[in-house]
C-alpha positions as CSV (number, residue, x, y, z in Angstrom):
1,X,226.7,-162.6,72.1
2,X,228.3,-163.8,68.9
3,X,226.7,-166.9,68.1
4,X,223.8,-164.3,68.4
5,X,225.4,-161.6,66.1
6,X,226.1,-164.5,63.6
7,X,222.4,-165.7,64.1
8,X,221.4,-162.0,62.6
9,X,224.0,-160.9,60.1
10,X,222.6,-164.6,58.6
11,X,219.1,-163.1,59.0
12,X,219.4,-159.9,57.1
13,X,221.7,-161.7,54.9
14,X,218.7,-164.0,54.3
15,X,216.2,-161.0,53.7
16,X,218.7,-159.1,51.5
17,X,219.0,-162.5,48.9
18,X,215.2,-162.6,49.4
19,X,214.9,-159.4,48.3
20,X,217.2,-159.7,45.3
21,X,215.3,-162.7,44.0
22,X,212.3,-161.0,44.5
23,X,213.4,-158.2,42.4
24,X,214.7,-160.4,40.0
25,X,211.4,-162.3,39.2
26,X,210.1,-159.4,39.0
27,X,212.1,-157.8,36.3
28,X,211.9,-161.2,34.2
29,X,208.1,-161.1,34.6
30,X,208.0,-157.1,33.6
31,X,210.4,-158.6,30.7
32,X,208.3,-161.2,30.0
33,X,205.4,-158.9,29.4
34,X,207.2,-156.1,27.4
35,X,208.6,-159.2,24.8
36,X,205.0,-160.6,24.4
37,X,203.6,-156.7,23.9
38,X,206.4,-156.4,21.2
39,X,205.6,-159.6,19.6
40,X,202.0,-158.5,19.4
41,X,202.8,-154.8,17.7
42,X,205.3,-156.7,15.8
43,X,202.3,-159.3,14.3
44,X,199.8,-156.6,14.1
45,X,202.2,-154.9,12.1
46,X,203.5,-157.5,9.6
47,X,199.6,-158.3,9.2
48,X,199.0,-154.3,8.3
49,X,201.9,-154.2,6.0
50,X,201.0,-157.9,3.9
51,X,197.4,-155.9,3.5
52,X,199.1,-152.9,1.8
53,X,201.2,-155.5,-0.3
54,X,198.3,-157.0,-1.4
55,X,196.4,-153.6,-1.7
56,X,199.5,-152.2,-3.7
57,X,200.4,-155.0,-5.7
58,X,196.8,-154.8,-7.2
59,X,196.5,-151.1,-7.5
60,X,199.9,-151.7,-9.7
61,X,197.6,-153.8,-11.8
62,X,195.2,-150.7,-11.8
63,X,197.5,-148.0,-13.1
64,X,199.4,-150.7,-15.7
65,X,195.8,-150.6,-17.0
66,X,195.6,-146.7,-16.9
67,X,199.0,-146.4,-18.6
68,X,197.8,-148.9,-21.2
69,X,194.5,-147.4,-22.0
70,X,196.0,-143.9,-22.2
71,X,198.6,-144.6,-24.5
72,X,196.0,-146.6,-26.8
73,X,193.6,-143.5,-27.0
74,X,196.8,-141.2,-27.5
75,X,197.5,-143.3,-31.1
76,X,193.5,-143.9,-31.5
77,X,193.4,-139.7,-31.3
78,X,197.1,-138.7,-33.3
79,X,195.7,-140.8,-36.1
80,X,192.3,-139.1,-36.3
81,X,190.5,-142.3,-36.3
82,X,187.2,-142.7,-36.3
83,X,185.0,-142.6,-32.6
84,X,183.7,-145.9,-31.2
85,X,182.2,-147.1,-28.1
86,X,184.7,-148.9,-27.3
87,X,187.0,-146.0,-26.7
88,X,184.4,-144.9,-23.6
89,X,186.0,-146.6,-21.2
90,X,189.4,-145.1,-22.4
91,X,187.9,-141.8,-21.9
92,X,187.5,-142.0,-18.3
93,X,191.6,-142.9,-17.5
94,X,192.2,-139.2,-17.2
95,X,189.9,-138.9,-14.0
96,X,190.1,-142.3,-12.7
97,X,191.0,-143.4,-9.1
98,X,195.0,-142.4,-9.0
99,X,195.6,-143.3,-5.4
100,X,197.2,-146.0,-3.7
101,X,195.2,-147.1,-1.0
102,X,197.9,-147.6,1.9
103,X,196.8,-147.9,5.6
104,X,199.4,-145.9,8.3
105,X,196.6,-147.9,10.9
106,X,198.9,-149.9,12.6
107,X,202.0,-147.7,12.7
108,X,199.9,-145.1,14.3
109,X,199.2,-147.5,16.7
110,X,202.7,-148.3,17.3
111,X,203.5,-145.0,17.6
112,X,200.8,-144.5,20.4
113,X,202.4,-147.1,22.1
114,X,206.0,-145.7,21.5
115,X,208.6,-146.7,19.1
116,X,211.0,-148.0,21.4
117,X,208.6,-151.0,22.2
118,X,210.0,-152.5,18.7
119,X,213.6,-153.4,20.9
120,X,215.5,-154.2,17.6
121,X,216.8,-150.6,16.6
122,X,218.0,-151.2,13.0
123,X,214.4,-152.3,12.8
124,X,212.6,-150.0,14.4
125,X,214.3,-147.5,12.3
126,X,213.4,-149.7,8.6
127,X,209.8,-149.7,9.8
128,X,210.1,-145.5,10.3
129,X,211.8,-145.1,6.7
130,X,209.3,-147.4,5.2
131,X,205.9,-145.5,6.8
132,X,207.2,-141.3,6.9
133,X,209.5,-142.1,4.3
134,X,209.0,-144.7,1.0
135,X,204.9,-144.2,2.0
136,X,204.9,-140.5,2.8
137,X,205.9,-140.3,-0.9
138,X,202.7,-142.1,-2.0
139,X,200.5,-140.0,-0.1
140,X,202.4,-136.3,-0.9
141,X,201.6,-137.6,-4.8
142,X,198.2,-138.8,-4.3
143,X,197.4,-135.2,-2.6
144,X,199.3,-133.6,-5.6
145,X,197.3,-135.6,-8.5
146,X,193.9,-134.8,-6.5
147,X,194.2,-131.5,-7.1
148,X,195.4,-131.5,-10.5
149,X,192.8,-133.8,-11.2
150,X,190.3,-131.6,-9.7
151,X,191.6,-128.2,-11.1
152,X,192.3,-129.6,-15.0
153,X,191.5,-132.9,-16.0
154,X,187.5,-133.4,-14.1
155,X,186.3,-129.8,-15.4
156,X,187.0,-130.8,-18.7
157,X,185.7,-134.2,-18.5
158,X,182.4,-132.4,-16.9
159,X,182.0,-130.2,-19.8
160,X,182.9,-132.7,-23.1
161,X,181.8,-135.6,-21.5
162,X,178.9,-137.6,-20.1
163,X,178.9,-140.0,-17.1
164,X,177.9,-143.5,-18.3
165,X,178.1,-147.2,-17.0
166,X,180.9,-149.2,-17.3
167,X,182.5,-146.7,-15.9
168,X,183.3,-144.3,-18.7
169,X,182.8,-141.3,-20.2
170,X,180.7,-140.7,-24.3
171,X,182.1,-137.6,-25.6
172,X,179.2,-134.7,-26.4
173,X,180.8,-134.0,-29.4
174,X,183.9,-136.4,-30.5
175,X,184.8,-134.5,-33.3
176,X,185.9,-131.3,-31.6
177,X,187.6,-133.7,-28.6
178,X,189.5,-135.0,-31.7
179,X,190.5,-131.5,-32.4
180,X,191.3,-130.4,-28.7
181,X,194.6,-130.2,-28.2
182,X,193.8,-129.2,-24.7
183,X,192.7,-133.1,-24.2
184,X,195.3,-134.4,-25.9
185,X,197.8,-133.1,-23.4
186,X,195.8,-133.9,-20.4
187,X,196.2,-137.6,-21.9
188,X,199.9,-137.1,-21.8
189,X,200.0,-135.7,-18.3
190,X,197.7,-139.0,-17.4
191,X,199.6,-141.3,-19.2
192,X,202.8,-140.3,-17.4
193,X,201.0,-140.2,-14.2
194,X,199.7,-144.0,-14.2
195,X,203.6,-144.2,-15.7
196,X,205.1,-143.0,-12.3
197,X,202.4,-144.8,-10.3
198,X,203.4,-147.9,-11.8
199,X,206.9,-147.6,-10.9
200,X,206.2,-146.3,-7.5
201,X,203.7,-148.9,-6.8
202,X,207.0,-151.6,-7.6
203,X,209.3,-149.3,-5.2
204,X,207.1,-149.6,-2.6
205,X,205.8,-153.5,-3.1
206,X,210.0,-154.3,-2.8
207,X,210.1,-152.1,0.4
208,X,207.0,-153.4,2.2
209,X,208.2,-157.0,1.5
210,X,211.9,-156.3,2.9
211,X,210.5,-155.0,6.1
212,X,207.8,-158.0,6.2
213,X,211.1,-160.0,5.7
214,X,212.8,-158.5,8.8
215,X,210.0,-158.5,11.3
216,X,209.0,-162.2,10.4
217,X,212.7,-162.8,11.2
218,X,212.7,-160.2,13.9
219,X,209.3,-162.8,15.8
220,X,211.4,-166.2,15.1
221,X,214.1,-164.8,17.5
């Protein structure tokens, strides 16, 4: 009877060690998967964020442009020179494209997926900041322009101006737009639009290529 006994404690001491290793390979395979998921979001999103670097860094280009023209046909109009067609294309900077062009693609996609997936906290929470935070800022001030642009600056240009190629906008009369104050300060307001956008545009290149930084450092580990 105890060689028997001893026979099957060493049984169930067998099954219970079997058990443990099974439930062991398990948890590295289920650990396995959940580090190759996060590498993936972690890739997608370092691949969605260099496309908004290199989306913002050239809309920065854009509104140095904008800030450049608009200043150029504030002096051109203070001095009361005289109208050219060169200055169309300066006409149009006060209902040009003042938006910024940044995709939230992949971080809704994270988020479908749940934050926690993204295992490094202090990363997961620099990735956050930088989407409903740095970028939210973008987008409240793009929907904040739009509808200046629509309520002042585009009924303006509709009635002073015509539509041509290039693009621009001919004045109907450029005598009396020489005269309107009213255009003069929408040329102001523009100039220190493109001014802000210009310096938001930098915040937000800086930003996107510190959390870049950290992921790429974050998928070495």
């Amino acid at each position: 009877m105890g060689k028997y006994f001893k026979y099957a404690i060493g049984e169930i001491i067998l099954v219970v060690i079997g058990i443990l290793i099974a439930l062991q390979i398990n948890n590295w395979n289920e650990n396995r998967k959940q580090a190759i998921k996060e590498h993936d979001v972690l890739e997608e999103l370092k691949q969605g964020l260099q496309a908004n670097k290199t989306i913002l860094e050239s809309r920065k280009l854009k509104f140095a442009d904008y800030k450049s023209k608009n200043k150029r046909l504030i002096d051109h109009l203070e001095a009361k020179l005289a109208y050219h067609d060169s200055l169309d294309v300066y006409f149009f900077t006060p209902v040009a494209n003042y938006s910024y062009g940044v995709s939230y693609a992949t971080f809704e996609n994270l988020k479908s997926q749940g934050l926690d997936i993204v295992t490094n906290k202090a990363l997961r929470l620099d990735i956050v900041k930088l989407y409903e935070e740095t970028y939210w800022r973008l987008k409240d001030q793009e929907t904040k322009i739009g509808n200046a642009l629509t309520n002042a600056s585009l009924p303006f240009t509709r009635k002073h101006f015509r539509l041509i190629e290039g693009p621009g906008y001919k004045p109907n009369n450029y005598n009396a737009i020489l005269e309107n104050k009213e255009f003069l300060n929408l040329l102001y307001e523009s100039y220190y639009i493109t001014l802000t956008y210009y310096e938001q545009s930098i915040g937000a290149i800086e930003a996107t290529s510190k959390a870049i930084e950290k992921i790429e450092n974050e998928l070495k580990e």
